[in-house]
C-alpha positions in Angstrom: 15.0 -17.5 2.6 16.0 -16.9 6.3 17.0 -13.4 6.1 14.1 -12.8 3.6 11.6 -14.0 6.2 13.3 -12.3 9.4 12.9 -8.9 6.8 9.6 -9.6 6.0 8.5 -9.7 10.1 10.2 -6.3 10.6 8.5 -5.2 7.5 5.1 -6.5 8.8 5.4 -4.8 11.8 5.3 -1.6 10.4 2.2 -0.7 8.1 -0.6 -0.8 11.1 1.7 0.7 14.1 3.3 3.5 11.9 0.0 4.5 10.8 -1.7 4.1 14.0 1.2 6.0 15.9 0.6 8.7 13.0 -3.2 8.8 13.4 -2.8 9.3 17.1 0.0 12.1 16.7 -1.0 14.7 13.9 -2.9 17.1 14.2 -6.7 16.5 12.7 -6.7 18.8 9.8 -5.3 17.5 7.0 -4.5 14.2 8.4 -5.3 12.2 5.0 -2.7 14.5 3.3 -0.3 13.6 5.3 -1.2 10.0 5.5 -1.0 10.0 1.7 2.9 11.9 1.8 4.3 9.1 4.0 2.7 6.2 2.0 4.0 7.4 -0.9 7.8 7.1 0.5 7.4 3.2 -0.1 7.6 4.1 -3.9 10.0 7.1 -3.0 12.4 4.2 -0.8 12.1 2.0 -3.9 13.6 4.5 -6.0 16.3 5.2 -3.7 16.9 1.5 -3.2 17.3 1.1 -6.9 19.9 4.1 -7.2 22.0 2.7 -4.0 22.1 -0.9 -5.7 22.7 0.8 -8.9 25.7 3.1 -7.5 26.8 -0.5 -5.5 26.7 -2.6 -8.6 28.7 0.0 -10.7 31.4 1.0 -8.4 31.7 -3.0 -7.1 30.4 -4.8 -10.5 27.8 -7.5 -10.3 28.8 -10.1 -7.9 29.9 -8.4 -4.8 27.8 -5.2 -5.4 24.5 -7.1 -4.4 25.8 -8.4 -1.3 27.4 -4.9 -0.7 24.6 -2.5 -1.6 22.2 -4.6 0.4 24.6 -4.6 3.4 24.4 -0.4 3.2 20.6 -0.6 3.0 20.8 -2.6 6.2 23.0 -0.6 7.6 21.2 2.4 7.0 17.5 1.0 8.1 19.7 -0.2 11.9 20.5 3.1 11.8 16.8 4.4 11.4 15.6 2.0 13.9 18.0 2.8 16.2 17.8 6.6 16.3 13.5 5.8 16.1 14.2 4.8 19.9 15.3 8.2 20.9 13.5 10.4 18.5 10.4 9.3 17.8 7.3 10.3 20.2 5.0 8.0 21.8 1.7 8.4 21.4 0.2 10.4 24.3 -3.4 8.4 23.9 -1.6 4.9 24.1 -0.2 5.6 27.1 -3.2 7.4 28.9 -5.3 4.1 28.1 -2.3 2.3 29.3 -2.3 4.0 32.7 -6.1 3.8 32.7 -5.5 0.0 32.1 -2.8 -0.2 35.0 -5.3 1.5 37.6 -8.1 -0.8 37.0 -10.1 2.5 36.1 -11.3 1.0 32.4 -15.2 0.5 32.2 -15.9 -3.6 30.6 -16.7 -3.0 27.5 -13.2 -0.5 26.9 -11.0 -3.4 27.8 -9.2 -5.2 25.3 -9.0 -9.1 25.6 -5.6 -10.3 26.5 -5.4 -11.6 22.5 -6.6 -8.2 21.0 -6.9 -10.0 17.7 -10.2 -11.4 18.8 -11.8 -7.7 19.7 -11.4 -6.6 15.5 -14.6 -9.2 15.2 -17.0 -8.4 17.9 -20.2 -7.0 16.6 -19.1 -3.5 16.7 -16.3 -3.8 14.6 -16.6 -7.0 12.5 -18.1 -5.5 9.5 -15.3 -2.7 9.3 -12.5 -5.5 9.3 -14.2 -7.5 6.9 -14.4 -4.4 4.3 -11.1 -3.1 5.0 -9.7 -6.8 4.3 -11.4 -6.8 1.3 -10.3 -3.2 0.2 -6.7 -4.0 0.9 -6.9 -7.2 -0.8 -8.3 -5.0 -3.9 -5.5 -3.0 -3.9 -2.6 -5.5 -3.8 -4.3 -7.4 -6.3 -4.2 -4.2 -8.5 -0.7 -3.1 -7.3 0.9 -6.8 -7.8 -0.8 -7.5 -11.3 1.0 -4.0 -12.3 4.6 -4.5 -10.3 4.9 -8.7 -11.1 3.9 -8.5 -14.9 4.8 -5.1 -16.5 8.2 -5.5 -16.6 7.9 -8.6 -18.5 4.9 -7.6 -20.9 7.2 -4.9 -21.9 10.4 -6.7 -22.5 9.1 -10.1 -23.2 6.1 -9.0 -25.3 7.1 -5.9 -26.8 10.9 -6.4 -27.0 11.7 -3.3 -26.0 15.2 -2.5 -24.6 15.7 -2.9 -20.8 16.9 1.1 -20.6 13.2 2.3 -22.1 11.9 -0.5 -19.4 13.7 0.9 -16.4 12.5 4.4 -17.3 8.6 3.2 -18.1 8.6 1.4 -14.3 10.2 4.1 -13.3 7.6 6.6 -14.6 5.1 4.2 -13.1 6.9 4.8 -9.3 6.4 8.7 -9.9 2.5 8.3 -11.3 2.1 6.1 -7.9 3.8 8.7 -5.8 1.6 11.3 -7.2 -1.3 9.4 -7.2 -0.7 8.3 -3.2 -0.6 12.1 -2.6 -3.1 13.3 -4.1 -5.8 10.6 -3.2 -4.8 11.5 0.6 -5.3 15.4 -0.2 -8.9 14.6 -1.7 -9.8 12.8 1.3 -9.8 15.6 3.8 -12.1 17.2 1.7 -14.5 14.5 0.2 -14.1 11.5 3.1 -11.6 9.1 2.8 -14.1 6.1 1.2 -15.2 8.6 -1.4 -11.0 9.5 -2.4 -10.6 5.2 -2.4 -14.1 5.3 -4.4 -12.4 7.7 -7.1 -8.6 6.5 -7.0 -10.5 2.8 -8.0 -12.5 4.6 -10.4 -9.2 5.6 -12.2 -7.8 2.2 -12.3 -10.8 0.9 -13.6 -10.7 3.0 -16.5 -7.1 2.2 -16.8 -7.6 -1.4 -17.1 -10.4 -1.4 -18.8 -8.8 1.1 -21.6 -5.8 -1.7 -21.4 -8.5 -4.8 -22.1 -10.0 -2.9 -25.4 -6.4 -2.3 -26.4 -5.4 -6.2 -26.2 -8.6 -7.0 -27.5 -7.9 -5.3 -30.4 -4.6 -6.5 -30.5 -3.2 -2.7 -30.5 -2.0 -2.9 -26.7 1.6 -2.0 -28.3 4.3 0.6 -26.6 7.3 1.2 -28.8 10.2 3.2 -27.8 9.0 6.3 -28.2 6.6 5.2 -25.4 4.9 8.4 -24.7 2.8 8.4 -28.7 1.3 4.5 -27.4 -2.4 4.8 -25.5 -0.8 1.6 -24.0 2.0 3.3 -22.4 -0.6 6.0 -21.1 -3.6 3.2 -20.1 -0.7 1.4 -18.2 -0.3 4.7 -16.3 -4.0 4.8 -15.3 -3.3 0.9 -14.0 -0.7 2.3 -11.8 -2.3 5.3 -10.0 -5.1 2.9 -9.3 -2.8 2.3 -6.3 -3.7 6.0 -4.5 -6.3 3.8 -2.6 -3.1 2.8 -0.5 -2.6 6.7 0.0 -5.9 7.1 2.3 -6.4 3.2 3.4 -3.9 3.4 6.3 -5.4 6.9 7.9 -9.1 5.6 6.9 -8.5 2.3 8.6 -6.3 4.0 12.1 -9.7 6.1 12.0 -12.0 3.6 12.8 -10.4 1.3 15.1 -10.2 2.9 18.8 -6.8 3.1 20.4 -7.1 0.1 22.6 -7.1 -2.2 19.2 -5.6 0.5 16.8 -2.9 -1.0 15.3 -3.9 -4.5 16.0 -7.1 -4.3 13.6 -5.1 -2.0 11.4 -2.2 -4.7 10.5 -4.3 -7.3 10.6 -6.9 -5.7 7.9 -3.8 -4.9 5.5 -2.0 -8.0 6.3 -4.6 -9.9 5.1 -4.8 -8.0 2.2 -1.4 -8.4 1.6 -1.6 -12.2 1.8 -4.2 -12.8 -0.5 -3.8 -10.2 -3.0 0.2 -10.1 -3.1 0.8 -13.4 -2.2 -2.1 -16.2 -3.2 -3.3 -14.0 -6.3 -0.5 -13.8 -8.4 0.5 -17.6 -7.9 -3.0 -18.5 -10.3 -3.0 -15.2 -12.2 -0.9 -16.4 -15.5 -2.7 -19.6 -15.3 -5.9 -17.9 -15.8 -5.1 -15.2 -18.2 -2.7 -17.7 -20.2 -0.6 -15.1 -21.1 1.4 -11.9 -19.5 -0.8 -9.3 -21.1 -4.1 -10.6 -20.0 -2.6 -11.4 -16.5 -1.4 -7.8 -16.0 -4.9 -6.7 -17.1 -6.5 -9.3 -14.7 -5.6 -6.7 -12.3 -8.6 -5.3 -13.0 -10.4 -6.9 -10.4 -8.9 -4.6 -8.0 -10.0 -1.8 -8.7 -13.5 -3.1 -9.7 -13.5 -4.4 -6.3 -12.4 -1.2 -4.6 -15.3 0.5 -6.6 -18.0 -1.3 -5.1 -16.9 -2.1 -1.3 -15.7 1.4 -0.7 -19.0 3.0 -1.0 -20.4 0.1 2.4 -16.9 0.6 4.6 -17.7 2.8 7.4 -15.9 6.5 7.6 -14.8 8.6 10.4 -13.2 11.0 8.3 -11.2 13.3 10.1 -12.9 12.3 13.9 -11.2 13.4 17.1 -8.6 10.6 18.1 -8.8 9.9 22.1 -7.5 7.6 24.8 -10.9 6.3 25.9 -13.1 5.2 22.8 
């Protein structure tokens, strides 16, 4: 649990600064593109993590090629970190409002308080992080009701052989991958809310599709996996998660740079908490059963639907020091 929670506070770290460091470094055009690309390495690491483990646990066999495989992955993320020091550029904006900070030079109302937390809720930005808590609690609930529950529904409810389930979940990483992408490619041309607007609209037909099918009791995926509607409504669930692909860019645009990353984390953070961590701890006790909990997920995406379309949008603005 130790080492679990010192992982999770470099992990926590890293959603609003990356994106914020991203947002302040690329280049304008095409900016949600490539927002989307390096969100979708979270699914891309996942598959690599799995094939490292895999490769760990074959050569070393099961007890010692856990501890070993995640000693590599350690190894390999100090590695990352360590050579991030040297070759990763600091954001040229940060440090203008820094120096502007140092020489006193900063106008009243573009300081930041000395607990910038407090700054995400002043009138001019309060209704941004509420929405954008909101959204990113929308899509970890849809994310988590996918990822904690299919896994299960398909080898607890539909018996079917843990091989066929590794390659479905794994088919589910490359829809997300794709679906990250692409939302992030739509939103340079139609605004970033619009791209989370249609990403949730997929989803919802997704689970909805998945509802009918339990309700008619044919929600059924055999091994041949690709003939079940299931199999393909369950893909539908899973690139409801291409809202992640534009949220981090969309969110890094509206904040200014004094309180970037700051209102950034804390917007997906919450998110995180409540839709990753509080959600699925009532989520079987409501649905009663794995099926219906997966499908609960719906509320995601039904929730992205409608709060999208009132979050504010700076698509593709000009990123300064002074804002």
């Amino acid at each position: 649990m130790a080492t679990r929670v010192l992982a999770g506070i470099g992990m926590g770290g890293l959603f609003g600064l990356s994106f914020s460091m991203f947002t302040e470094c690329w280049k304008t055009a095409r900016r949600g593109t490539m927002g989307g690309i390096i969100q979708a390495m979270y699914f891309v690491g996942e598959i690599l993590t799995e094939g490292v483990l895999f490769l760990f646990l074959t050569v070393l066999g099961h007890d010692l090629g856990w501890r070993a495989g995640y000693i590599g992955i350690g190894i390999i993320s100090t590695v990352i970190g360590i050579a991030s020091l040297k070759l990763l550029p600091e954001s040229k904006q940060w440090l203008a409002y820094q120096q502007h900070l140092k020489a006193g030079t900063l106008p009243e109302d573009l300081r930041r308080t000395k607990v910038p937390v407090v700054d995400i809720f002043k009138p001019q930005f309060v209704v941004g992080t509420v929405l954008f808590m909101v959204l990113s609690t929308a899509m970890f609930l849809t994310t988590n009701s996918v990822g904690a529950y299919l896994s299960t529904y398909l080898l607890a409810t539909q018996k079917l052989p843990l091989d066929t389930v590794s390659l479905i979940v794994l088919i589910g990483y490359v829809a997300t991958i794709v679906a990250y992408t692409l939302t992030g490619v739509v939103s340079d041309t139609i605004r970033r809310k619009y791209a989370f607007t249609l990403a949730s609209a997929v989803g919802t037909v997704g689970f909805v599709w998945f509802l009918v099918l339990l309700g008619t009791k044919s929600a059924h995926v055999g091994p041949d996996f690709w003939a079940w509607p299931a199999f393909w409504a369950l893909m539908l669930c899973a690139a409801a998660a291409g809202g992640f692909g534009v949220l981090g860019v969309w969110m890094s645009e509206f904040f200014p740079t004094r309180i970037r990353s700051t209102g950034s984390s804390a917007s997906y953070y919450v998110g995180r908490g409540l839709g990753a961590g509080i959600f699925p701890l009532f989520a079987l006790t409501i649905a009663g059963t794995v099926p219906f909990a997966l499908a609960l997920g719906i509320i995601g995406p039904v929730t992205g639907l409608v709060f999208s379309l009132m979050a504010p949008d700076r698509t593709g603005r000009a990123i300064a020091d002074l804002e």
